[in-house]
N, CA, C and O atoms as a GROMACS GRO file, in nm:
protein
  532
    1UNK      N    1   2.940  11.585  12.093
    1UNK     CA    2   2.870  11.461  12.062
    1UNK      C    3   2.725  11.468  12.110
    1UNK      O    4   2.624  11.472  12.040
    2UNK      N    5   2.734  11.469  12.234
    2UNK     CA    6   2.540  11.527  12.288
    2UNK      C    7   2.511  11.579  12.187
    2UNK      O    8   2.446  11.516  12.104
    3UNK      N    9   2.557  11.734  12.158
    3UNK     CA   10   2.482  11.809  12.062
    3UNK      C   11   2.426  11.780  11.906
    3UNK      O   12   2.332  11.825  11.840
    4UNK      N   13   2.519  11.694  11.883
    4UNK     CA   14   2.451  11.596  11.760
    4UNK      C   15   2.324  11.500  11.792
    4UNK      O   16   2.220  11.472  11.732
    5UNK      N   17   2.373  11.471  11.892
    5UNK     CA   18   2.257  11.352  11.927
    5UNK      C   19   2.145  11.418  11.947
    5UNK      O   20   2.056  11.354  11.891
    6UNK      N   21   2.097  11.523  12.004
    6UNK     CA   22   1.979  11.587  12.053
    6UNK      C   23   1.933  11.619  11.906
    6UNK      O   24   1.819  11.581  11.880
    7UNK      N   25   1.995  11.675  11.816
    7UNK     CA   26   1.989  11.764  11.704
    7UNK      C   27   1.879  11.633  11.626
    7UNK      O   28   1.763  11.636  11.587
    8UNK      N   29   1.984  11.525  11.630
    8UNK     CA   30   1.895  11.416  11.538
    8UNK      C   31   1.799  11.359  11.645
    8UNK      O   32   1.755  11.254  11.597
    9UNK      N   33   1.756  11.376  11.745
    9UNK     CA   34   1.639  11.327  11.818
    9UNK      C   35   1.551  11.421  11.777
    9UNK      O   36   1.458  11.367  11.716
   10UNK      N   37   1.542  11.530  11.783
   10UNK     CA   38   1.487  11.655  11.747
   10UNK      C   39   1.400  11.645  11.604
   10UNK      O   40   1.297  11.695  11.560
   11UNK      N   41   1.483  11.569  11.567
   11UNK     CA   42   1.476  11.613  11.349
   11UNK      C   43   1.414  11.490  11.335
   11UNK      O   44   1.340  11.484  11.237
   12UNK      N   45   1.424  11.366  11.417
   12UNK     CA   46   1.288  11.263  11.431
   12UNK      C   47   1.194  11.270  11.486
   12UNK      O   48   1.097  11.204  11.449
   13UNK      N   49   1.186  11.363  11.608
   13UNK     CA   50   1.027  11.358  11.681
   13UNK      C   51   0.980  11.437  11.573
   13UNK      O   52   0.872  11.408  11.522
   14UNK      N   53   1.073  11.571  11.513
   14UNK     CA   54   0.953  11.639  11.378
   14UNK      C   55   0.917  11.582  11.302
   14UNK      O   56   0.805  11.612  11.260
   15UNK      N   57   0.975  11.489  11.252
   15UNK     CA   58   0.941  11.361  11.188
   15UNK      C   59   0.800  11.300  11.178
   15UNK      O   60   0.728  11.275  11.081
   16UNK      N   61   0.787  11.289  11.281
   16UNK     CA   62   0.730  11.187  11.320
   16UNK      C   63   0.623  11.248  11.387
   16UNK      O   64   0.515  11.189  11.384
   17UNK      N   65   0.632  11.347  11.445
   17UNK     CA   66   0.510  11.451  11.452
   17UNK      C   67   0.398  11.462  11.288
   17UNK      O   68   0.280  11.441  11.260
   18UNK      N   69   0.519  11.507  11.218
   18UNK     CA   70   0.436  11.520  11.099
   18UNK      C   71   0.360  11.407  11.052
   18UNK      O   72   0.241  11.439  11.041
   19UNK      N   73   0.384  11.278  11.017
   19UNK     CA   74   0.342  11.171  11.016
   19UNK      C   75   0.267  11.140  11.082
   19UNK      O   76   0.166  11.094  11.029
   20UNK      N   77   0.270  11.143  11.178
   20UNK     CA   78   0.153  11.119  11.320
   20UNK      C   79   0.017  11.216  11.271
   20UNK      O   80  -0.098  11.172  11.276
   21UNK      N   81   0.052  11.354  11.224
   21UNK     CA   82  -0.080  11.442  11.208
   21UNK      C   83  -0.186  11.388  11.130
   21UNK      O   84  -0.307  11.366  11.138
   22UNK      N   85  -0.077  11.374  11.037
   22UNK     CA   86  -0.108  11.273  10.848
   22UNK      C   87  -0.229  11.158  10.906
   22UNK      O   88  -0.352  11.161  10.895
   23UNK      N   89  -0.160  11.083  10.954
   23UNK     CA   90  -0.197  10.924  10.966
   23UNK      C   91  -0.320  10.961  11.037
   23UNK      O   92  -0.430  10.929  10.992
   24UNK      N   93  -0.302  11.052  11.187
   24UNK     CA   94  -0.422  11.021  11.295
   24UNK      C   95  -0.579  11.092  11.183
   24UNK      O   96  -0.696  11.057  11.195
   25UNK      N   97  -0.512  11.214  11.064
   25UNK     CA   98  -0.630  11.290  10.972
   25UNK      C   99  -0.651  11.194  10.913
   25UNK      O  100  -0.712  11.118  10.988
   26UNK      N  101  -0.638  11.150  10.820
   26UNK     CA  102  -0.704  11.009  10.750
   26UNK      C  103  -0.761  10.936  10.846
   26UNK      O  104  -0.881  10.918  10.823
   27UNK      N  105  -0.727  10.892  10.932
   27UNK     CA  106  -0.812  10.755  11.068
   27UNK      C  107  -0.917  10.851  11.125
   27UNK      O  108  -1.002  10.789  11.187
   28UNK      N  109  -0.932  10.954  11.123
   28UNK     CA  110  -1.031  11.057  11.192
   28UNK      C  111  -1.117  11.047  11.044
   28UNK      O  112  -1.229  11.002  11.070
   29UNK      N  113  -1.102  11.073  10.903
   29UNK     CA  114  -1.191  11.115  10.816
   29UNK      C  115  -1.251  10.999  10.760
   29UNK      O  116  -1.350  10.994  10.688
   30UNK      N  117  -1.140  10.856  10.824
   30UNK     CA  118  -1.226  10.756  10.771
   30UNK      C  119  -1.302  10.686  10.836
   30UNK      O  120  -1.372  10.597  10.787
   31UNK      N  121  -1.297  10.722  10.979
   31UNK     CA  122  -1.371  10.655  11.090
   31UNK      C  123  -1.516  10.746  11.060
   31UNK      O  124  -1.628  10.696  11.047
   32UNK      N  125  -1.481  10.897  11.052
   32UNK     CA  126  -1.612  10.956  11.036
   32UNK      C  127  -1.699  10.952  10.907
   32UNK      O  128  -1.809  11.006  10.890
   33UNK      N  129  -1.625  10.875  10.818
   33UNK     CA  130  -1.701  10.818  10.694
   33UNK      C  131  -1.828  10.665  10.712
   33UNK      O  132  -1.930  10.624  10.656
   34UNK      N  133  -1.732  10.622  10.835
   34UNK     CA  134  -1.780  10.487  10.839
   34UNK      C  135  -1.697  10.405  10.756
   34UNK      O  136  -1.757  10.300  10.733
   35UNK      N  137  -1.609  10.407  10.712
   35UNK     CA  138  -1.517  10.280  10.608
   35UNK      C  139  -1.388  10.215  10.787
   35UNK      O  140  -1.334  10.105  10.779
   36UNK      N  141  -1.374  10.266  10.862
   36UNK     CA  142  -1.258  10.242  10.978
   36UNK      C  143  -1.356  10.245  11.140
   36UNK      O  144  -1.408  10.340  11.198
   37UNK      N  145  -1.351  10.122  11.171
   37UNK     CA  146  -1.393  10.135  11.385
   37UNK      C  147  -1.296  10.196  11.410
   37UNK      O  148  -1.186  10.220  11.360
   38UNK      N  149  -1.390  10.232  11.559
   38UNK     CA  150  -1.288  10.264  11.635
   38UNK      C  151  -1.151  10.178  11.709
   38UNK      O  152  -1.044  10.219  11.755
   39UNK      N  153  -1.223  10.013  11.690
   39UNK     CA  154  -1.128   9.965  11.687
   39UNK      C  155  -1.001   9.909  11.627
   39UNK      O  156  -0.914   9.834  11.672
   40UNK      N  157  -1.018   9.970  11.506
   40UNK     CA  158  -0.900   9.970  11.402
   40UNK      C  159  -0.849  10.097  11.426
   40UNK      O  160  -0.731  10.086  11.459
   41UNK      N  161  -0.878  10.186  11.426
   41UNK     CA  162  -0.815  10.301  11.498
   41UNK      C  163  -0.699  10.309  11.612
   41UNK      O  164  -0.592  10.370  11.610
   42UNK      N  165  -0.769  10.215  11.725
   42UNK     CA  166  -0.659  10.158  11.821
   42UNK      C  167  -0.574  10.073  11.767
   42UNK      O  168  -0.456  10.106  11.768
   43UNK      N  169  -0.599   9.985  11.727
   43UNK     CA  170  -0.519   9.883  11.665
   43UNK      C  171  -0.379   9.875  11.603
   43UNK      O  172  -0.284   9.797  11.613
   44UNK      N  173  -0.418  10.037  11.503
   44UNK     CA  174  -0.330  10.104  11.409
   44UNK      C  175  -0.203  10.181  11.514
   44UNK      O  176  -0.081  10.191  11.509
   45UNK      N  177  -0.308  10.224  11.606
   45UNK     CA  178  -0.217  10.353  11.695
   45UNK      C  179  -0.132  10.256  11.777
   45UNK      O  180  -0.043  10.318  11.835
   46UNK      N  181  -0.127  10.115  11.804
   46UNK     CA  182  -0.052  10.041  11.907
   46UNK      C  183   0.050  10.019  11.834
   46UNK      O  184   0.162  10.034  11.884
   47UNK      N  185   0.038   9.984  11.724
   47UNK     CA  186   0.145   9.938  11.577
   47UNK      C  187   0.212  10.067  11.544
   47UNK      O  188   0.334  10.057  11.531
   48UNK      N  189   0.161  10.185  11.528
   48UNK     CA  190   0.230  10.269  11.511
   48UNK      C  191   0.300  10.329  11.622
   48UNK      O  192   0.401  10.388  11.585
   49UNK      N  193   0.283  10.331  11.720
   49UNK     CA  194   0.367  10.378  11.844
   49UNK      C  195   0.433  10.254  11.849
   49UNK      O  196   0.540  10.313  11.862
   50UNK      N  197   0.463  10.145  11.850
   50UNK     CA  198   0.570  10.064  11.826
   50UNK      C  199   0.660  10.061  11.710
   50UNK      O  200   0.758   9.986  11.712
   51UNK      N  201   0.637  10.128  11.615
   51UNK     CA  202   0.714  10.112  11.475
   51UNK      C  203   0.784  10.254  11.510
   51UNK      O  204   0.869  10.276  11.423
   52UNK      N  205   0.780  10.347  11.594
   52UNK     CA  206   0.783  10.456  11.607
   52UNK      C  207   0.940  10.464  11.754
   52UNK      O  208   1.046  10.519  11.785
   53UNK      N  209   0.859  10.384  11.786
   53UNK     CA  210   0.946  10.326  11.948
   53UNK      C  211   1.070  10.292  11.908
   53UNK      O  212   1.161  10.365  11.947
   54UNK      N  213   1.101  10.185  11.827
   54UNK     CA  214   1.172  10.117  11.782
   54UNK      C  215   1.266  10.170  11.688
   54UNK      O  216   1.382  10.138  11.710
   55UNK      N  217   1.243  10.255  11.572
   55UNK     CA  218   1.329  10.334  11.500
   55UNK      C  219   1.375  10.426  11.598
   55UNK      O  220   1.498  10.433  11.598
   56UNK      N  221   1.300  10.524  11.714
   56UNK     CA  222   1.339  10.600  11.815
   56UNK      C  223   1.478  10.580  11.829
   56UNK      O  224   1.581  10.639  11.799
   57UNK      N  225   1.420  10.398  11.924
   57UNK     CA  226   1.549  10.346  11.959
   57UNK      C  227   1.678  10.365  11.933
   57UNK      O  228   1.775  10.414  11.992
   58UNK      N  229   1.648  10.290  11.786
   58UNK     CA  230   1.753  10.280  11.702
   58UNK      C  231   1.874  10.351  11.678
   58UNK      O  232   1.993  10.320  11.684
   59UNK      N  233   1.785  10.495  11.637
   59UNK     CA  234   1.839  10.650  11.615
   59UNK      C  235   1.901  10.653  11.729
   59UNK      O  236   2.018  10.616  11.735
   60UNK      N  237   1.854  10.684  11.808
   60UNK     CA  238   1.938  10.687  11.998
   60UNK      C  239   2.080  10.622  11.983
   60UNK      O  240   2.184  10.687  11.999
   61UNK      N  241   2.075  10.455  11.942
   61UNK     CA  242   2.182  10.389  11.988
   61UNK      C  243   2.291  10.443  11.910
   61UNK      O  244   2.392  10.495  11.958
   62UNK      N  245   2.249  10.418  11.710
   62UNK     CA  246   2.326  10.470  11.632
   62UNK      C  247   2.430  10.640  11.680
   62UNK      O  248   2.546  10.680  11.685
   63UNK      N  249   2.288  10.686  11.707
   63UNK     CA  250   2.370  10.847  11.732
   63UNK      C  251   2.476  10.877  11.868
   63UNK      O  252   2.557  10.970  11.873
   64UNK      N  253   2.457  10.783  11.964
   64UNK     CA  254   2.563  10.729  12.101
   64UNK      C  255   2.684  10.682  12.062
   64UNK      O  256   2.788  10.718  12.118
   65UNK      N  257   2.682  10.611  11.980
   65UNK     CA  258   2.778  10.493  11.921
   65UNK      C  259   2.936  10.592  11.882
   65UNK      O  260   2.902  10.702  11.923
   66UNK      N  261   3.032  10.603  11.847
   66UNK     CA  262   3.088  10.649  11.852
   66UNK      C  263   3.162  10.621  11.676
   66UNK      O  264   3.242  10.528  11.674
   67UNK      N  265   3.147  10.671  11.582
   67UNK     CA  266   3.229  10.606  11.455
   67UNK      C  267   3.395  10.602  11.488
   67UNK      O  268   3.472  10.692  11.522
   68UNK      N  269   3.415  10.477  11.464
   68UNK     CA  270   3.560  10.451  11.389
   68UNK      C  271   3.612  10.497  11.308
   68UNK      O  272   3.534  10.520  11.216
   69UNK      N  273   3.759  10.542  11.278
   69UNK     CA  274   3.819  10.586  11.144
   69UNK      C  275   3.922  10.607  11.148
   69UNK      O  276   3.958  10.667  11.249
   70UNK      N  277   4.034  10.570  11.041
   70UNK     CA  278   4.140  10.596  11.070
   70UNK      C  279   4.216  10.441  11.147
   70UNK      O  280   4.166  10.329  11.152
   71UNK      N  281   4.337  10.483  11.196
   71UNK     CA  282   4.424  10.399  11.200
   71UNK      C  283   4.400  10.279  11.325
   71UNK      O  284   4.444  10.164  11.336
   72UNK      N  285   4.291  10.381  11.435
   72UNK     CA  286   4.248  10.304  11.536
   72UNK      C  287   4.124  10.179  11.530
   72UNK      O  288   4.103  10.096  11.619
   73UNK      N  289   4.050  10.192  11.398
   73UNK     CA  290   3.970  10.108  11.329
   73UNK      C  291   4.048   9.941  11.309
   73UNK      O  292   3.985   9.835  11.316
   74UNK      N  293   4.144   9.949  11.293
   74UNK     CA  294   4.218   9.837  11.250
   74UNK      C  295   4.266   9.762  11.369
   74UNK      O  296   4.261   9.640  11.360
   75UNK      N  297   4.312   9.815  11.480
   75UNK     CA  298   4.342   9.724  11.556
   75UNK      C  299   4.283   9.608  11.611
   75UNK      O  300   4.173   9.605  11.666
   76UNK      N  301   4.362   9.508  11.593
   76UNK     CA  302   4.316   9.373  11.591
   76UNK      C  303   4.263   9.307  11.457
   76UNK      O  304   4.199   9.202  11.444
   77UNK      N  305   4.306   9.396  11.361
   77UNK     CA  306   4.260   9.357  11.224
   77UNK      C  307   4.393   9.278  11.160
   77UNK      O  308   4.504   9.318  11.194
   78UNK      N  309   4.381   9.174  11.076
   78UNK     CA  310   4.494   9.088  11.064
   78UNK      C  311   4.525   9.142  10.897
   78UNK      O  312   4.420   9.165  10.836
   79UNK      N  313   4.657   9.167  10.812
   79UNK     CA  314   4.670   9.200  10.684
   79UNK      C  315   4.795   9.091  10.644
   79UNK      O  316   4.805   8.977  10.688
   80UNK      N  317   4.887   9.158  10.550
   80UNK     CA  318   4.972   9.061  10.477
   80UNK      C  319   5.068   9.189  10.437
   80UNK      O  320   5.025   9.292  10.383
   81UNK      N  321   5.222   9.160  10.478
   81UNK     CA  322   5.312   9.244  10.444
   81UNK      C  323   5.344   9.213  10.288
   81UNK      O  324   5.340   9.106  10.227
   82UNK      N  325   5.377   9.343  10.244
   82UNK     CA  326   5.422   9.379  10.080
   82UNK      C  327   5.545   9.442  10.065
   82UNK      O  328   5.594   9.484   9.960
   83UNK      N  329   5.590   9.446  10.171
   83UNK     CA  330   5.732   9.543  10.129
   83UNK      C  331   5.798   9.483  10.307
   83UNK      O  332   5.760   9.521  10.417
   84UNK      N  333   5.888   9.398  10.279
   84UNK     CA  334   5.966   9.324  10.442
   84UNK      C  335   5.930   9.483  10.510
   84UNK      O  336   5.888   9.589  10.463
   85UNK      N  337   5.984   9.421  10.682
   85UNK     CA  338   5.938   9.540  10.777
   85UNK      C  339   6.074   9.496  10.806
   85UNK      O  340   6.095   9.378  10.832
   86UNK      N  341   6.173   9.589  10.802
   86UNK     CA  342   6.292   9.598  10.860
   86UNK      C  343   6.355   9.730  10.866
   86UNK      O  344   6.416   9.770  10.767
   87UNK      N  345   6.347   9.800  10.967
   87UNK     CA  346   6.245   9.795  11.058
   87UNK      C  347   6.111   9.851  11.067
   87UNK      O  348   6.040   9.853  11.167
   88UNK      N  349   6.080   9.906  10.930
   88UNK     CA  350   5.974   9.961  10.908
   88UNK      C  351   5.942   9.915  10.714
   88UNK      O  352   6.034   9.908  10.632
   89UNK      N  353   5.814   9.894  10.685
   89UNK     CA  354   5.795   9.848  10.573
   89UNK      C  355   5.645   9.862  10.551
   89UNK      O  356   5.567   9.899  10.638
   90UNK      N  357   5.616   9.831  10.439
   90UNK     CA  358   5.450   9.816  10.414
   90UNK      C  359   5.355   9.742  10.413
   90UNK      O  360   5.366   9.670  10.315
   91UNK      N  361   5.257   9.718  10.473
   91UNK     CA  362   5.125   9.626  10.496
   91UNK      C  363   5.010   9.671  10.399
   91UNK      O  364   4.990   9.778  10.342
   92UNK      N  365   4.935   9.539  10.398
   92UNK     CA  366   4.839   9.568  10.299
   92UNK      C  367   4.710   9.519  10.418
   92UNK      O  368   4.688   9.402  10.451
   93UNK      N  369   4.650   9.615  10.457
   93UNK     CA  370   4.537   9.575  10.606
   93UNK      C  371   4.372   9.639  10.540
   93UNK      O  372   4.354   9.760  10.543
   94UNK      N  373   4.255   9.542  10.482
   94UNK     CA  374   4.152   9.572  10.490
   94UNK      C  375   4.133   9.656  10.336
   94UNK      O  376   4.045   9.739  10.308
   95UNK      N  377   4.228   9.613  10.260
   95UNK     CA  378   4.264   9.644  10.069
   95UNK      C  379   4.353   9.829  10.122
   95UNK      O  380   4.390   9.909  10.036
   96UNK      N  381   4.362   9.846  10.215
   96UNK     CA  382   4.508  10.003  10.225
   96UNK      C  383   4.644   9.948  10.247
   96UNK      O  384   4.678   9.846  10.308
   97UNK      N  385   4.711  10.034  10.187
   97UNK     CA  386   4.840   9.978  10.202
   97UNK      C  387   4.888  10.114  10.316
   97UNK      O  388   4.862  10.233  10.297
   98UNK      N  389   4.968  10.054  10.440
   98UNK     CA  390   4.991  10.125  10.536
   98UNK      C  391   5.132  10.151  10.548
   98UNK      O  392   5.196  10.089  10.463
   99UNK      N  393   5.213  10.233  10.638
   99UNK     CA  394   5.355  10.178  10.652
   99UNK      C  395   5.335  10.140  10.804
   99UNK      O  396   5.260  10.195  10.885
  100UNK      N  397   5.412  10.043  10.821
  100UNK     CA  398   5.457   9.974  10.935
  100UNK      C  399   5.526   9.933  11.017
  100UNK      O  400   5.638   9.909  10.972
  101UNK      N  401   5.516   9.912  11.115
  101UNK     CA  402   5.677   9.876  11.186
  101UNK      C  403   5.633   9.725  11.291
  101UNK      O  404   5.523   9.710  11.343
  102UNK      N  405   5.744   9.632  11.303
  102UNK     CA  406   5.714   9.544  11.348
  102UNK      C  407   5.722   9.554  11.515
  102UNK      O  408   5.830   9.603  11.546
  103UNK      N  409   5.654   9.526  11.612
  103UNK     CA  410   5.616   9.537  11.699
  103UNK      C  411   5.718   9.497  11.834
  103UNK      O  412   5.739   9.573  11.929
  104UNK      N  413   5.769   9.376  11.818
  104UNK     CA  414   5.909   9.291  11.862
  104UNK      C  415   6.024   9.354  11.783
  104UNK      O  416   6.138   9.353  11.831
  105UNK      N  417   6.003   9.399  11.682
  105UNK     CA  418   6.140   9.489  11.580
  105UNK      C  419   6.235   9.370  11.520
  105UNK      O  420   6.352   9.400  11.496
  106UNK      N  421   6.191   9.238  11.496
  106UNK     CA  422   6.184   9.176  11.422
  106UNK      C  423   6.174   9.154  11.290
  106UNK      O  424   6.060   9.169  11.245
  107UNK      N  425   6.264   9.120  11.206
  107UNK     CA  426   6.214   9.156  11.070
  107UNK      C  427   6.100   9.006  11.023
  107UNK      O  428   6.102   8.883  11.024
  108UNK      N  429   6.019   9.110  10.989
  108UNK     CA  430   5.882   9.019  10.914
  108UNK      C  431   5.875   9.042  10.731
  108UNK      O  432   5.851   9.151  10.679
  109UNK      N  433   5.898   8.920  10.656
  109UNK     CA  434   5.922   8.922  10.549
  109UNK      C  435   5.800   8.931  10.472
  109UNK      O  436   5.695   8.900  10.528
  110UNK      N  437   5.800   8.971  10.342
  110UNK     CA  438   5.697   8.983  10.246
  110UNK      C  439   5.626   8.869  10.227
  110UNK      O  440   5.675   8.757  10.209
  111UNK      N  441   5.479   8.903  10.231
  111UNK     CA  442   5.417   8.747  10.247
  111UNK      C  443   5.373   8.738  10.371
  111UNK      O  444   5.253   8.710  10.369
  112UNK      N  445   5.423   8.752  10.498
  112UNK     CA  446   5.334   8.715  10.639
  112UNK      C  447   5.251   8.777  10.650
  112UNK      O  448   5.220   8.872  10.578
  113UNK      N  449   5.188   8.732  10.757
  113UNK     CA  450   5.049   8.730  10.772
  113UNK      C  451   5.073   8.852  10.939
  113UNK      O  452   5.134   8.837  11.044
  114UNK      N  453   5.024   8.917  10.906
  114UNK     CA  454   5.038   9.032  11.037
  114UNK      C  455   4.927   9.085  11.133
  114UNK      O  456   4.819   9.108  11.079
  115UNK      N  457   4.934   9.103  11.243
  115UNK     CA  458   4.817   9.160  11.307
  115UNK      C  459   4.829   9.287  11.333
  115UNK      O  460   4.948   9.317  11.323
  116UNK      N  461   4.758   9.387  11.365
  116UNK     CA  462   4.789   9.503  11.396
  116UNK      C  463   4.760   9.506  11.575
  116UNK      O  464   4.686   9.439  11.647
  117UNK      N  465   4.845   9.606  11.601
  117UNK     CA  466   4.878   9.570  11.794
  117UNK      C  467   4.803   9.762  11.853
  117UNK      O  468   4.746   9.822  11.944
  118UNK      N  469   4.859   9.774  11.719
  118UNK     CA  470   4.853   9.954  11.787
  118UNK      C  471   4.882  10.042  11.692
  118UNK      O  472   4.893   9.999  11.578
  119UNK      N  473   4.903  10.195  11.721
  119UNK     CA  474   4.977  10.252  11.592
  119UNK      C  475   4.982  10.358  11.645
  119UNK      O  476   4.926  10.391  11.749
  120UNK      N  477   5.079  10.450  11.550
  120UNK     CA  478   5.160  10.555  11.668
  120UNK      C  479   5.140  10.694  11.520
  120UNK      O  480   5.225  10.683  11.432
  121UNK      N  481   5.066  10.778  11.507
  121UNK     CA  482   5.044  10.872  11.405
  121UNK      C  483   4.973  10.759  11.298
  121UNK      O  484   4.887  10.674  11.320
  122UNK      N  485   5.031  10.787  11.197
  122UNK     CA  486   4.962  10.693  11.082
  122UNK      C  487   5.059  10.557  11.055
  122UNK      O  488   5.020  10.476  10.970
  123UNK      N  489   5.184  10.532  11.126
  123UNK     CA  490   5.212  10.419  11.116
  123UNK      C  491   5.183  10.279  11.192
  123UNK      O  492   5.222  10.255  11.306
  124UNK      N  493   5.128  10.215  11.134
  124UNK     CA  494   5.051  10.100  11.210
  124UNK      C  495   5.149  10.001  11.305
  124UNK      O  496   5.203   9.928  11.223
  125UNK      N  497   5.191   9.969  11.420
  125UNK     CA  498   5.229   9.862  11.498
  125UNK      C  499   5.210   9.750  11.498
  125UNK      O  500   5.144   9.729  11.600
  126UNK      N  501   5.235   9.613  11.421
  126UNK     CA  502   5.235   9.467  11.416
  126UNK      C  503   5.318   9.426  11.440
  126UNK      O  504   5.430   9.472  11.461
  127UNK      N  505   5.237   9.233  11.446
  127UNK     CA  506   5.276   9.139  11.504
  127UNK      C  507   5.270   9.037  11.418
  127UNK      O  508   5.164   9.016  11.359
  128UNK      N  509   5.362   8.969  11.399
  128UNK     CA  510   5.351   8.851  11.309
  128UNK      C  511   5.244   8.777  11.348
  128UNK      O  512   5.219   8.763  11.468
  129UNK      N  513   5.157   8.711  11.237
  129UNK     CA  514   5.080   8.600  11.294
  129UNK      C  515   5.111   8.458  11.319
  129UNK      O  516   5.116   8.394  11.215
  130UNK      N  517   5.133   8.390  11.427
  130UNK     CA  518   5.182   8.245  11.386
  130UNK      C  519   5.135   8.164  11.253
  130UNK      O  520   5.044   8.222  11.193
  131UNK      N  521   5.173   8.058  11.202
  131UNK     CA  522   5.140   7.999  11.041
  131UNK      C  523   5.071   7.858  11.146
  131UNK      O  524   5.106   7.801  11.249
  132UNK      N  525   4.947   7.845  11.037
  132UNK     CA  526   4.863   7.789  11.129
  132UNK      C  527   4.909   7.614  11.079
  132UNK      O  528   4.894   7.616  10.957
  133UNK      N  529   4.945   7.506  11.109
  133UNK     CA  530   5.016   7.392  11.046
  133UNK      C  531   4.933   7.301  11.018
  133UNK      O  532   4.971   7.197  10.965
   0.00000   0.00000   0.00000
């Protein structure tokens, strides 16, 4: 995981190096034209080291973050059984249809409303949802 993260810190400071060369050659050829001050020069460079800062950021948090996928994504996600769970049956969680097993080992009929608790390989662990009155 580090090693990704450095990789894409890396592949933005080049980034952004390059851009930086770009931008500071134009503000150098137009200041020495006379069309740009020097104080638009600064001006530009405070805005751009903040627009710069900030995507940095960004990249950082995104690339830390850890993706979801798979069966552990769902927990705590609520679906609707399609096939009774007695003791194992099918859920429909987030438009996938999963197989399932009821959690209490309870049979939960077609039609309820289910939560997911856990899941053990690819079969998902639920819980009936109470019916709200």
């Amino acid at each position: 995981m580090k090693n990704k993260y450095i990789e894409a810190v890396i592949a933005l400071i080049d980034e952004i190096a390059v851009i930086t060369i770009l931008l500071y050659t134009i503000l150098y050829l137009l200041h020495r034209s006379g069309y740009i001050s020097l104080e638009w020069i600064i001006f530009i460079s405070i805005i751009f080291a903040a627009i710069v800062g900030a995507l940095t950021y960004r990249v950082a948090r995104i690339q830390a973050s850890e993706a979801k996928v798979g069966p552990e994504s769902l927990i705590g996600v609520k679906g609707e059984v399609i096939e009774d769970l007695d003791p194992e049956g099918k859920v429909l969680v987030e438009g996938e249809i999963w197989t399932a097993i009821s959690r209490s080992g309870e049979v939960i009929r077609r039609g309820e409303k289910i939560r997911v608790t856990s899941y053990k390989g690819l079969t998902l662990i639920v819980e009936k949802v109470p019916r709200k009155r």
